[in-house]
C-alpha positions as CSV (number, residue, x, y, z in Angstrom):
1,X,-59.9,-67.9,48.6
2,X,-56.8,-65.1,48.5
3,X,-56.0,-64.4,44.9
4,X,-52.4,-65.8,45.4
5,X,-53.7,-69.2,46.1
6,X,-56.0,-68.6,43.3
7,X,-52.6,-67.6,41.3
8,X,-51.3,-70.9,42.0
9,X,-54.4,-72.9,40.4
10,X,-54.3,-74.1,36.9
11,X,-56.7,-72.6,34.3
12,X,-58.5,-76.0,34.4
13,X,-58.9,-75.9,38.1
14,X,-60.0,-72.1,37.5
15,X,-62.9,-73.0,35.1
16,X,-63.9,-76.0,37.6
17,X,-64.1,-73.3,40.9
18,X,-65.7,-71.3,38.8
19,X,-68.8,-73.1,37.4
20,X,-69.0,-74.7,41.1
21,X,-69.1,-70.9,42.2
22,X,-71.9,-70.4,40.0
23,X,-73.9,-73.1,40.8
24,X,-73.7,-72.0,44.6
25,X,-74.6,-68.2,43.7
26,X,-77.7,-69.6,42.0
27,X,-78.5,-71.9,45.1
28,X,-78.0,-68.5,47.1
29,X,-80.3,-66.1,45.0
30,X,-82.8,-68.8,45.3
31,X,-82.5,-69.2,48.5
32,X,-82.5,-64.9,48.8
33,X,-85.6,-65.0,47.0
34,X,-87.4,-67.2,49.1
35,X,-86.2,-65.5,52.5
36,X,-83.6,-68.3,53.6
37,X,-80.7,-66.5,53.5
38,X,-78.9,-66.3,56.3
39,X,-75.9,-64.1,55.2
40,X,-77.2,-61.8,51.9
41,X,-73.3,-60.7,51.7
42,X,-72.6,-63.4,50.9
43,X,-73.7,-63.0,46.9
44,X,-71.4,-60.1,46.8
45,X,-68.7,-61.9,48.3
46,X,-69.5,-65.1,45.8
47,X,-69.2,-62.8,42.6
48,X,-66.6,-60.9,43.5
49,X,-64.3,-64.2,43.6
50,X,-65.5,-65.2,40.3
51,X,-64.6,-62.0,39.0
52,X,-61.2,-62.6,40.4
53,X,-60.9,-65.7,38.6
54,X,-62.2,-64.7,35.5
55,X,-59.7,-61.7,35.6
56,X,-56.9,-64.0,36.2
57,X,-58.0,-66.4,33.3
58,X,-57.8,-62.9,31.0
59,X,-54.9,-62.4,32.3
60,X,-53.1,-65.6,31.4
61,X,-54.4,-65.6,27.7
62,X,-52.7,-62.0,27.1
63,X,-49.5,-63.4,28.6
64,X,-49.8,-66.2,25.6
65,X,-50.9,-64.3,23.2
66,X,-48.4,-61.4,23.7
67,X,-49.4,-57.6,24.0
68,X,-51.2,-56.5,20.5
């Protein structure tokens, strides 16, 4: 997903995509670890957009709670 659709999700949504996200990274280290990987980049690719997500959560809790 590009980051402005991600943008354009609520922080709900966010924390739904991103447990779902975490669940499949799981499935894929599993599935690393066992040889039946097709794709490895696939991980990176996987955390990376959690990252995203999480940075965008962060981002919307300083915007309510105001610079300190």
């Amino acid at each position: 997903m590009k980051i402005s659709e991600l943008r354009k999700l609520s922080t709900e949504e966010l924390n739904t995509k991103i447990s779902e996200s975490k669940r499949e990274l799981l499935d894929l280290r599993l599935k690393n670890a066992t040889g039946a990987l097709d794709k490895p980049s696939k991980i990176n690719e996987l955390k990376k957009e959690v990252a995203r997500m999480k940075t965008i959560i962060n981002e919307r809790k300083l915007e309510a709670g105001g610079n300190k």
